[in-house]
C-alpha positions, 0 to 999 in steps of 0.5 A: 500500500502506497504511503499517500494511502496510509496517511489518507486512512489515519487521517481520516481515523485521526478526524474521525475522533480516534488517536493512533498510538504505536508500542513497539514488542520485544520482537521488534514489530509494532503494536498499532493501539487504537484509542477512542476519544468522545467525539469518535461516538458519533462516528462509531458506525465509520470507525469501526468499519475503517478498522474492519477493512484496513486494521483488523481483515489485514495484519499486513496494513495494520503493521504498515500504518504502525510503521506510518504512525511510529515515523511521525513527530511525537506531539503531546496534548497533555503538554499544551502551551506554557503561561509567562510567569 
């Protein structure tokens, strides 16, 4: 699958409401964790199916897009923007 195409897919996911995260293991693949935030229940019905046809039916994707997932810039929300003293 096309590079363009995986970030089509967790963009989409990513709008969607749902954060991707990837864990590495200890033999060395990639773990693709899919977290779902509130906003992602009122699109339940196309997340799921997303993650049917490109996570779950393929685990040759799913480790494509953990790899696409762990190559991005790590961006932390917790974090936010810090106040002037």
């Amino acid at each position: 699958m096309e590079k363009r195409d995986i970030a089509e897919i967790v963009e989409e996911l990513e709008s969607l409401g749902v954060k991707l995260t990837v864990t590495p293991k200890l033999d060395g693949s990639l773990r693709l964790n899919c977290w779902r935030t509130m906003s992602s229940w009122q699109h339940a019905a196309r997340v799921k199916k997303i993650l049917a046809e490109h996570v779950e039916s393929s685990p040759s994707r799913a480790a494509e897009i953990a790899e696409f997932v762990s190559q991005r810039p790590i961006t932390s929300v917790a974090a936010g923007p810090r106040e002037p003293k």
